[in-house]
Structure formats: C-alpha cells, structure tokens
PAZAPA-4460 file (N, C-alpha, C; in steps of 0.05 Angstrom, whole numbers, plus 32768, in hexadecimal, padded with zeros to 4 digits):
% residues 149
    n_x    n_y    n_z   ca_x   ca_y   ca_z    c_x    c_y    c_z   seq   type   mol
   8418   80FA   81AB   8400   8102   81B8   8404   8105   81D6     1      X     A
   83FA   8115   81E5   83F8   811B   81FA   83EC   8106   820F     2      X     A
   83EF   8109   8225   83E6   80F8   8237   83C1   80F2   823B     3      X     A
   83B7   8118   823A   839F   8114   8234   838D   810B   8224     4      X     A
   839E   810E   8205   8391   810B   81F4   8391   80F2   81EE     5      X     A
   83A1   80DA   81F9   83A6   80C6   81FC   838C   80B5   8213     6      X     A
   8384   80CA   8221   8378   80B8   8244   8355   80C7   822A     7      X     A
   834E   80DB   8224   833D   80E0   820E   8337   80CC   8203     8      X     A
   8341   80C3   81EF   8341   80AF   81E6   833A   8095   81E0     9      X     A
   834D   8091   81FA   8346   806E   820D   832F   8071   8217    10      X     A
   8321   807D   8230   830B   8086   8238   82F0   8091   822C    11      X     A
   82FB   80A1   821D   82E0   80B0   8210   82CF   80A0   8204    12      X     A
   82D2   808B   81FD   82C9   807B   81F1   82A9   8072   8204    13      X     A
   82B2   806A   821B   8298   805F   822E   8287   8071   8230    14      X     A
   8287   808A   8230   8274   809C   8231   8259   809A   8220    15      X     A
   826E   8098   8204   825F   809B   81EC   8250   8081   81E9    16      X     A
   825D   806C   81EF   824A   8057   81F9   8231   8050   81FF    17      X     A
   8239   8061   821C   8216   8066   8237   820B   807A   821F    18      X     A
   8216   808C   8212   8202   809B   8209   81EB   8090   81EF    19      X     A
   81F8   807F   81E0   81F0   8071   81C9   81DE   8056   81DE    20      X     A
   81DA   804D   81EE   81CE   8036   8204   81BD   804D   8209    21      X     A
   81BA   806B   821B   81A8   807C   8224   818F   807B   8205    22      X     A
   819E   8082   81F3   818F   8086   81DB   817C   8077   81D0    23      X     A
   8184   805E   81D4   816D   8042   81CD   815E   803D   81DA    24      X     A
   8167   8040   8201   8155   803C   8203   8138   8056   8206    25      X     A
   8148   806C   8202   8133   807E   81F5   8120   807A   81EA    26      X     A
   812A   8073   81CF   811C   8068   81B0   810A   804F   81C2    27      X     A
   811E   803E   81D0   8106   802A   81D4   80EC   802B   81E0    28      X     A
   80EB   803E   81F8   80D7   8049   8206   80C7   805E   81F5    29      X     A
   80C7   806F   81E2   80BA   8078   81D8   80A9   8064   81C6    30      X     A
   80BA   8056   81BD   80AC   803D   81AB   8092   8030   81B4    31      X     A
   809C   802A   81D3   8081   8020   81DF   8074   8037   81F3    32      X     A
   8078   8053   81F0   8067   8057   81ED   804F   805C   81E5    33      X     A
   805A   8064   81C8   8046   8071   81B3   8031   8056   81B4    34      X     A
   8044   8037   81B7   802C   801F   81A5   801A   801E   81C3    35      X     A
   8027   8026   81D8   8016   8020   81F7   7FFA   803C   81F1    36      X     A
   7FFE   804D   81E8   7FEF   8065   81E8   7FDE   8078   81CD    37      X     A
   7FE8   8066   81BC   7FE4   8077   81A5   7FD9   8065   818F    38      X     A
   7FEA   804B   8181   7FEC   8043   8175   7FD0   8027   816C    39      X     A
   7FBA   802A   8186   7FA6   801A   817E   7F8E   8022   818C    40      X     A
   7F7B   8021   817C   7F5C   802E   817F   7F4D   8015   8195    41      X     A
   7F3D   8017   81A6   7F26   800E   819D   7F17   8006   819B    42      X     A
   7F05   7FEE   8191   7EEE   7FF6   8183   7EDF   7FD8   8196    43      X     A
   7EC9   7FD9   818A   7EAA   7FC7   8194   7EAB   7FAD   817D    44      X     A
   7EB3   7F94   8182   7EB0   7F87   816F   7EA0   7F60   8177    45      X     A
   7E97   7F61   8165   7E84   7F4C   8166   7E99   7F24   8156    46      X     A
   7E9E   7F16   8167   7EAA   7EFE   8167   7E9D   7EEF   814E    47      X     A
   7E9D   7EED   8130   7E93   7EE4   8114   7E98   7ECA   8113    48      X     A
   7EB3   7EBC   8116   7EC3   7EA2   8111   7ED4   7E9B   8121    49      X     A
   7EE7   7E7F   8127   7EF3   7E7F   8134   7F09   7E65   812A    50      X     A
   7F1F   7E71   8125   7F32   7E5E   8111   7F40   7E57   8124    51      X     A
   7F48   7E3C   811D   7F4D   7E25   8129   7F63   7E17   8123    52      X     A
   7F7E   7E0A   812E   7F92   7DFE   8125   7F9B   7DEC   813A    53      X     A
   7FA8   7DDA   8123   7FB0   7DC3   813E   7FD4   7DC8   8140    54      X     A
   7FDF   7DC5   8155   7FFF   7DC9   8156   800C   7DBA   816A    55      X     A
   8016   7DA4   8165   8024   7D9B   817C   800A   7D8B   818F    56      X     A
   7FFE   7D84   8185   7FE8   7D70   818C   7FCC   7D7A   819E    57      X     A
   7FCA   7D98   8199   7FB9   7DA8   81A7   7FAE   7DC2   8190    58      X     A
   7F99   7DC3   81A1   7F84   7DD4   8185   7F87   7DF7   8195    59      X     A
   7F99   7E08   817F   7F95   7E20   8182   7F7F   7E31   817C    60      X     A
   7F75   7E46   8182   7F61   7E57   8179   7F60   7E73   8175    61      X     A
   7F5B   7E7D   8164   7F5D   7E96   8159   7F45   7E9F   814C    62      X     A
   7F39   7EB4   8161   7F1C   7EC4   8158   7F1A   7ED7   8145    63      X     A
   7F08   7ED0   8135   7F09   7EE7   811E   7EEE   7F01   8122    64      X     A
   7EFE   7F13   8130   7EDD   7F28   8132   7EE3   7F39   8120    65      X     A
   7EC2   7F47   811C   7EB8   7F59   8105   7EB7   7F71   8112    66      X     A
   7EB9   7F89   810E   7EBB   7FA4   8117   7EB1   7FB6   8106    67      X     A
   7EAC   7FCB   8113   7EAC   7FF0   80FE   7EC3   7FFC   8102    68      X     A
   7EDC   8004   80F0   7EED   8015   80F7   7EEA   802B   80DF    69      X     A
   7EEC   8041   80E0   7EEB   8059   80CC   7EDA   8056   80B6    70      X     A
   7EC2   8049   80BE   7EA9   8042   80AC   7EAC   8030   80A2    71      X     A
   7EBA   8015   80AA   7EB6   7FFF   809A   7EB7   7FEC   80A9    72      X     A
   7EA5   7FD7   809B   7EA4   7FC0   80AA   7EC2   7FAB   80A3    73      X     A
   7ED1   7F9E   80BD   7EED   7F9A   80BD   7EE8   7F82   80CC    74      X     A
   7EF4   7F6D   80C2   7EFA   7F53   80CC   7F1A   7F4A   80CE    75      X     A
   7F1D   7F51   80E8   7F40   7F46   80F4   7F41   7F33   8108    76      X     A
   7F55   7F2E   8111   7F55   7F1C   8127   7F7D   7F22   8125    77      X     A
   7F81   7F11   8138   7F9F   7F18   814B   7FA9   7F0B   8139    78      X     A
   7FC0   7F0C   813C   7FDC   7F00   8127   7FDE   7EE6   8135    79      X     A
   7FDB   7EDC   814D   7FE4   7EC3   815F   7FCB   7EB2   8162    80      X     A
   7FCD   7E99   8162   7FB8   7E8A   8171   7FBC   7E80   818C    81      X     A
   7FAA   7E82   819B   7FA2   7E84   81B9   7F98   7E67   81C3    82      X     A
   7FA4   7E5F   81DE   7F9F   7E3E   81DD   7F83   7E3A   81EF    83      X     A
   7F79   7E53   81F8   7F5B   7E58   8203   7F43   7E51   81EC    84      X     A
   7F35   7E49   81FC   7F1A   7E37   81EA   7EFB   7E4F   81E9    85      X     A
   7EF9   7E4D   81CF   7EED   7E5E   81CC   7ECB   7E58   81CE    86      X     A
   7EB5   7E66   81D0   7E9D   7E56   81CF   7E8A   7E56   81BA    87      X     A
   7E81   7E4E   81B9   7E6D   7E41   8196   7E74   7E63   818A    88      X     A
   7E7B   7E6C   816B   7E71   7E82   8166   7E54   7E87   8161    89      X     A
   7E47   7E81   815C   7E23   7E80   8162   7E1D   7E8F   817C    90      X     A
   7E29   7E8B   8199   7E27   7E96   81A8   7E36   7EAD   81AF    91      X     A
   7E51   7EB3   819F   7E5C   7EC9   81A4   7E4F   7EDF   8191    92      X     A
   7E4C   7ED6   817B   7E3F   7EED   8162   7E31   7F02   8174    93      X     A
   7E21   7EFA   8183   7E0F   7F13   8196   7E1B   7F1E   81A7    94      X     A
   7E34   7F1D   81B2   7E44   7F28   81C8   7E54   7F3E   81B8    95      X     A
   7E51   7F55   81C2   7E6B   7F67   81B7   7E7A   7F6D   81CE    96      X     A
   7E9B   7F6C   81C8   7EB0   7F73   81D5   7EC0   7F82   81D0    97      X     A
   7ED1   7F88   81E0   7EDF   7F9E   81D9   7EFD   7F92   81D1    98      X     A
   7F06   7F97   81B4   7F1E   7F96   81AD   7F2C   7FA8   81AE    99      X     A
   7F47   7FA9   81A7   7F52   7FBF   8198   7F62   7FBA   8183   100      X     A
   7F62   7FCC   8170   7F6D   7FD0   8153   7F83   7FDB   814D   101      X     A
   7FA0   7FCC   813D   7FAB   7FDF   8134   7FA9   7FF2   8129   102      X     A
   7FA5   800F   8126   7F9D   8020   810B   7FAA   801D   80F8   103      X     A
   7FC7   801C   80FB   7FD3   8016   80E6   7FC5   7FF8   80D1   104      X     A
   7FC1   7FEA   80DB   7FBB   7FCA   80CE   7F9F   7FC6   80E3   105      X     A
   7F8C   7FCD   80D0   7F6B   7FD6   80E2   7F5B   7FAD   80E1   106      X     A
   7F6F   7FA3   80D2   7F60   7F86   80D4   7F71   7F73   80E4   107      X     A
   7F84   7F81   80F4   7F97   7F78   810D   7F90   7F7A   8129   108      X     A
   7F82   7F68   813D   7F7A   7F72   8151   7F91   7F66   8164   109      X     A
   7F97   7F74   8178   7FAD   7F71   818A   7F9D   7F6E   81AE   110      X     A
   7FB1   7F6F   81BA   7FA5   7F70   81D5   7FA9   7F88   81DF   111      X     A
   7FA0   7F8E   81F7   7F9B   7FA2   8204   7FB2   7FAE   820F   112      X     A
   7FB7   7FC3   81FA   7FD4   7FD7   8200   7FDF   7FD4   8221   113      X     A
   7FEE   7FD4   822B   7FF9   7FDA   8244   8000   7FF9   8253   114      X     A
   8006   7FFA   8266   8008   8012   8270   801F   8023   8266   115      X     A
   8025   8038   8268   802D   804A   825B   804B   8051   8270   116      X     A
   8046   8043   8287   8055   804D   82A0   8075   8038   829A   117      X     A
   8075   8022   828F   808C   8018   828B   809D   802C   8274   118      X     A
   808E   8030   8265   80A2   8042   8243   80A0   805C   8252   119      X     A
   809C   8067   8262   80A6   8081   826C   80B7   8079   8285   120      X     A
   80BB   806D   8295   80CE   8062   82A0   80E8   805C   8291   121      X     A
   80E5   804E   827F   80F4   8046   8268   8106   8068   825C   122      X     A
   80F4   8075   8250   80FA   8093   8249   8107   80A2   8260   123      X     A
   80FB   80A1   8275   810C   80B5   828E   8129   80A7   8295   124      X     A
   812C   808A   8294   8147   8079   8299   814C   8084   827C   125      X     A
   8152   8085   8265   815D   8087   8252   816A   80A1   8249   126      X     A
   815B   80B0   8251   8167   80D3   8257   8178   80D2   826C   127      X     A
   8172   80C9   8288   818A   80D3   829A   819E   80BF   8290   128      X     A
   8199   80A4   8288   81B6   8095   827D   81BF   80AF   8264   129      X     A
   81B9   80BB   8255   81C6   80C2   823D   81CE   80DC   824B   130      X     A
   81C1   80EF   825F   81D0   8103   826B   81E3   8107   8279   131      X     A
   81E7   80F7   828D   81F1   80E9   829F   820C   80E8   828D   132      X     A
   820A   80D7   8272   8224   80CF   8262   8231   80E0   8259   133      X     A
   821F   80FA   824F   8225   8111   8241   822F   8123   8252   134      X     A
   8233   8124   8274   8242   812B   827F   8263   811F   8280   135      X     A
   825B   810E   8283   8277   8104   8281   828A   810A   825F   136      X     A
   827F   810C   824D   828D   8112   822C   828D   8130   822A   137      X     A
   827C   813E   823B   8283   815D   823B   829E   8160   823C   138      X     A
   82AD   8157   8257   82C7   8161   825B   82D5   8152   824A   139      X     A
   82D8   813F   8245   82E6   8133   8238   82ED   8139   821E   140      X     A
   82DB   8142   820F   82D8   814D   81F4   82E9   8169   81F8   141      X     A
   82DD   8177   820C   82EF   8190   8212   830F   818F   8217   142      X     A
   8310   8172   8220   832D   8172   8222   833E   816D   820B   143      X     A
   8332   8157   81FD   833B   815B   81E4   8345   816E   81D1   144      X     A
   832D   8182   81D5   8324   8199   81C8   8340   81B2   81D1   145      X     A
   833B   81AD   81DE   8359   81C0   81EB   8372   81B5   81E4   146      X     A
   837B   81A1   81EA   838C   8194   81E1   839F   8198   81C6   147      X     A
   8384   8196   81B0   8385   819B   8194   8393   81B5   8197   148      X     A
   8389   81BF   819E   8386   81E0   819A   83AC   81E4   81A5   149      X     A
***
C-alpha cells in the first residue's frame, strides 16, 4: 500500500467520527424539539384528587385533574410525585388551571414544555459539527479514491 492510502486510513477514521457525534446530536435536538413544540396540547383542567405517598419519612403528592381532550372527559396526573403540599381538594375542584397533555398518552399530564431555543441551538451546532467533518472526508475519500484507481 501506498503511503497515502496508508495516512487515509489511519486518519480517515476521525472525520467519520465528528460526523456520526454531528448526527446525534442532530437527532437529539430535533427530538427536543418536536416534544418542546409539538408534542403536547394544552388544555383547562380542574384538580379532582390528590394521591399521596410516604418515602423516606416524608409525604409526596401527586394531583389527579379531570379535563376535556377530543371530547372526552380524561383524568391524568404526572408520572412523578411532587414534595409541594397541596390544598384541601374541596377547594381546588372550583379552580381551573392550565395543564398540559401528552397527545400521545392524553391521561399523562407533564409540565410546561420549555423553549424551543436550546434544540435549535442544539440542531445549528450539530450541522456545522457534521459539515465542518464532511469537509475534512471529502478529500480524503478522494484520495483514496485515486489511489485505487
């Protein structure tokens, strides 16, 4: 083998690297985009129940509200319990708040999506890392490429 096709080789490798690192974090920023922007409605919901656990010698709490999503009446609450104290439900039943809803899983209520400005940050770093890389494997591939030949 040749000298180039040898330094090809050894090297080419890191390129393809940054480019597969550019790529995820691609994927990863679109990921949070779509769930920052897309992925939850929502809606007006009224505080029903409020479930209660003890852990580690302290009482967690986890609100169960009732909603309308796509014509139906939907009772969710968050996947986590919260170590904030909640107040009589008798007095919350009359308060409506604003949740939001997974659509995907409409009896999953989550918290309030985040901004959109980190996962496009995320996306603009992830392109110039994977372009940036793909300059560097242009020639290199070409050298190869010649080489062969």
């Amino acid at each position: 083998m040749s000298e180039n096709v040898m330094y090809a080789l050894m090297f080419g490798w890191i390129p393809l690297l940054f480019i597969g690192v550019g790529v995820a974090i691609v994927i990863q920023g679109g990921k949070q985009l779509y769930h920052s922007q897309f992925a939850y409605v929502k809606v007006m919901a009224r505080c029903v129940d409020v479930q209660e656990i003890q852990e580690e010698g302290r009482t967690l709490y986890r609100p169960v509200y009732e909603y309308m999503y796509n014509d139906q009446t939907i009772r969710g609450t968050k996947l986590d319990y919260e170590d904030s104290k909640y107040a009589d439900v008798s007095n919350m039943s009359t308060i409506l708040d604003v949740v939001y809803v997974d659509k995907k899983h409409p009896d999953i209520v989550v918290d309030a999506p985040g901004s959109a400005a980190p996962a496009i940050v995320k996306l603009v770093m992830g392109l110039i890392f994977t372009f940036t890389a793909l300059q560097f494997v242009g020639p290199v591939l070409m050298m190869l490429f010649l080489n062969i030949l």
